[in-house]
C-alpha positions in Angstrom: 77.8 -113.8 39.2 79.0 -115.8 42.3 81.9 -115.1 43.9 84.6 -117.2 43.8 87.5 -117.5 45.7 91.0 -117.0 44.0 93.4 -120.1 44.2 97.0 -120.0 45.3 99.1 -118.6 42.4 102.6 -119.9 41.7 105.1 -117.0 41.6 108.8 -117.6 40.9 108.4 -120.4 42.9 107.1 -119.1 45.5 103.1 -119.8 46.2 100.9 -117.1 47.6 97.0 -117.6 48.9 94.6 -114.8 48.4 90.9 -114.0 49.0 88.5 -112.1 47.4 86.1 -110.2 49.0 84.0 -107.7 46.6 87.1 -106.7 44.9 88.3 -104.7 47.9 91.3 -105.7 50.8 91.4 -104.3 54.0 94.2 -101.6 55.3 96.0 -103.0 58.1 99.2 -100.9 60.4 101.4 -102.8 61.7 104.0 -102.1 64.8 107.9 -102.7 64.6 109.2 -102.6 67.9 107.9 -98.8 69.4 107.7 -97.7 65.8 104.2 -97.8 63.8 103.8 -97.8 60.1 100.7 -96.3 58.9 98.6 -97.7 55.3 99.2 -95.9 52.2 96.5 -93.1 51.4 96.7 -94.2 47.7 98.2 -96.9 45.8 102.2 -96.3 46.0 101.9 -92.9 47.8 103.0 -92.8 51.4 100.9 -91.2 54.5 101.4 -87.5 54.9 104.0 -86.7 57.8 104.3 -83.5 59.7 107.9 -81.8 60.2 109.4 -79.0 62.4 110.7 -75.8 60.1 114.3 -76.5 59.5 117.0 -75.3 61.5 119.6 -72.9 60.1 123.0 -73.3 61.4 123.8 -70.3 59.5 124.4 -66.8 59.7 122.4 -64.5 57.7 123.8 -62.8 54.6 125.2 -59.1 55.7 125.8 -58.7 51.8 123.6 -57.9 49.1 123.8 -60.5 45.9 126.1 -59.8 43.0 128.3 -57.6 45.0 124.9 -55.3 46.0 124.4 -52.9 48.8 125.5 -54.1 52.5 121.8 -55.4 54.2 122.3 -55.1 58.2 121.2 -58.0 60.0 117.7 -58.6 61.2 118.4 -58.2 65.2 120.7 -54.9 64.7 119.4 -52.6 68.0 118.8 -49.5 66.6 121.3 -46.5 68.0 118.4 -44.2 69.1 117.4 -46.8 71.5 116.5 -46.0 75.1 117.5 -47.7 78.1 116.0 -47.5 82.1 116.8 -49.3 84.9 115.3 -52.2 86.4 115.4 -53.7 89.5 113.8 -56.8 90.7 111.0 -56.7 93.7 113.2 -59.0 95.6 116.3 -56.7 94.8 119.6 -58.4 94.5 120.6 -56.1 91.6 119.9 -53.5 88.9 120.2 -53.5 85.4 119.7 -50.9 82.3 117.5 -52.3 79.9 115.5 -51.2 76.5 112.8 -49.3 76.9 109.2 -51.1 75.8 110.6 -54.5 75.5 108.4 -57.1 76.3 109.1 -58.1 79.9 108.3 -62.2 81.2 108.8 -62.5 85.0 109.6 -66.2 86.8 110.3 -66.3 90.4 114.4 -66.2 89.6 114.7 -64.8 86.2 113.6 -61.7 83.8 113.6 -61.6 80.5 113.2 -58.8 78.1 112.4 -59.4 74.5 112.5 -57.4 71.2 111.7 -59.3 67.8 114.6 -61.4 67.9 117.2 -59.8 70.4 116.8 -61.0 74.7 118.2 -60.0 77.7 117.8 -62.2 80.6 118.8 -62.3 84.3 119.1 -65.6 86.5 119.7 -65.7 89.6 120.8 -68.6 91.8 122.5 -69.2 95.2 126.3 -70.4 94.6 129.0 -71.2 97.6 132.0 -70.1 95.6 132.5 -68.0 92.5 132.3 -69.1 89.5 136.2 -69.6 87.4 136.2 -70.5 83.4 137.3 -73.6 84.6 134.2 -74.3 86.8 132.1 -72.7 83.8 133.6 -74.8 81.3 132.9 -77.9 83.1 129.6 -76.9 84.3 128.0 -73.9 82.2 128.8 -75.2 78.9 128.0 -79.1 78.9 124.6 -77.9 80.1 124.2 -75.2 77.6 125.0 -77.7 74.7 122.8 -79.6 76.4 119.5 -78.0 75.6 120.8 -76.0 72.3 120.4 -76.5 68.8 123.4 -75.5 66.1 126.0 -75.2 69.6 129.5 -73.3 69.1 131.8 -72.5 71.9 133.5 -69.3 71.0 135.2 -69.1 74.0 135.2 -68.5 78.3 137.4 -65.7 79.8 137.1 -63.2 82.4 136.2 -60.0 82.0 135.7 -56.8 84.4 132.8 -54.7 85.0 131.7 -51.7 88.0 130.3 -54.9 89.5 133.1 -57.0 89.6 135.2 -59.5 87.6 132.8 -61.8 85.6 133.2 -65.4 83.9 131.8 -64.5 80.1 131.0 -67.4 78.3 130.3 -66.6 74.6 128.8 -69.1 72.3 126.2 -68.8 69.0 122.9 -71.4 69.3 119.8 -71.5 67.5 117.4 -68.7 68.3 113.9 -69.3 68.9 111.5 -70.1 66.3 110.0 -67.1 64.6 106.0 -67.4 65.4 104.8 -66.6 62.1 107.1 -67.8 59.9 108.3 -70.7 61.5 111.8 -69.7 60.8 114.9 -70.0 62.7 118.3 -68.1 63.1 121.8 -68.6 64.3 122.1 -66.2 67.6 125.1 -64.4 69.1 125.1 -65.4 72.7 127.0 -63.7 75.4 126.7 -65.1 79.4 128.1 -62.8 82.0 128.1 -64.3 85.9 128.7 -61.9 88.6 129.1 -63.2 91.8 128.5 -61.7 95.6 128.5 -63.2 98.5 126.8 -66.3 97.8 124.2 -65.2 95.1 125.1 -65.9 91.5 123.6 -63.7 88.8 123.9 -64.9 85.1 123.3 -62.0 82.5 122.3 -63.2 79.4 122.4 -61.4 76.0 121.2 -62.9 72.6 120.5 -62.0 69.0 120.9 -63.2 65.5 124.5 -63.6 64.6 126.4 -60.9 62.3 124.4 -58.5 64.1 126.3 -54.9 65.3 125.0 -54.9 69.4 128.5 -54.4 70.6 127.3 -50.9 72.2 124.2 -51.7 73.5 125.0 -55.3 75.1 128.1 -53.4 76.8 126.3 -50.7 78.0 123.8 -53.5 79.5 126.4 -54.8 80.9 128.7 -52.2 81.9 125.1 -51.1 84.3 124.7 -54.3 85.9 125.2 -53.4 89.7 124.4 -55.4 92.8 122.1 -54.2 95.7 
């Protein structure tokens, strides 16, 4: 049978023309300002869409459920950790820090990584010390900057064999797990020591709740300039 096309149908008073063409329209996207919307992949079901894992702004649990045994956080360092010193090509400083972390070198930083816990040095050429006033205005805006979940716990002074150092402690996200995708709330402690024009920023992280006060003061407690 011929095909015939399908006249304009009155609709609450409101007329609409339409074509037929074997039975079947075509798809068609159409673009909102930068924005695109793409067709349907079925009748009343919207394109698949891709998202990140979600973000936990929360600590993890240190309890068990229903008033179970205590569960220690994922990023505790255990106490029969070792520690050795390293000391950049460059020199500048040395530092205690685990032994068999992984180590990532840039041309002024080091990182050492475990699972979930990080130390990292920066160094950068600075005129004047740095105050908790200058760190407030400067450090922290830029921190909050580039970190997810951001809380300032607070910016004093504190004193080490190397000197008197600005401490800026704050908890962030933490990097994305890389097989699960997951993400935790971190513990984040900033220590910059300050020599003669060289500004070194020691930087300690791990999942919140976690017990590292001995092992990120003994980190710190070794930082020494050379």
């Amino acid at each position: 049978m011929a095909l015939r096309a399908i006249c304009a149908v009155l609709l609450s008073g409101t007329v609409a023309a339409c074509s037929s063409s074997g039975g079947h329209s075509a798809a068609s996207t159409s673009t909102v300002g930068d924005a695109t919307t793409r067709p349907s992949t079925a009748a009343g079901t919207a394109a698949p869409t891709t998202t990140a894992p979600p973000v936990s702004c929360t600590a993890p649990a240190t309890t068990g459920s229903a008033g179970g045994p205590e569960v220690n956080p994922p990023g505790d360092i255990p106490d029969n950790q070792a520690f050795v010193t390293y000391q950049p090509p460059a020199g500048h400083y040395a530092v205690k820090v685990p032994e068999g972390w992984a180590r990532t070198v840039a041309p002024t930083s080091v990182s050492f990584t475990d699972k979930l816990n990080t130390v990292r040095v920066d160094v950068a050429d600075a005129v004047r010390a740095p105050t908790p006033a200058s760190a407030t205005a400067r450090e922290v805006p830029a921190i909050a900057g580039r970190a997810n979940c951001f809380h300032l716990v607070d910016v004093t002074t504190v004193t080490r064999p190397a000197g008197t150092a600005v401490r800026i402690r704050y908890q962030a996200a933490g990097p994305a797990d890389q097989v699960t995708g997951r993400v935790l709330l971190d513990d984040v402690e900033r220590y910059e020591f300050w020599r003669a024009g060289t500004q070194a920023s020691l930087t300690l992280s791990g999942p919140a709740g976690s017990d590292n006060v001995d092992p990120w003061r003994l980190v710190t407690t070794s930082f020494a300039w050379r």
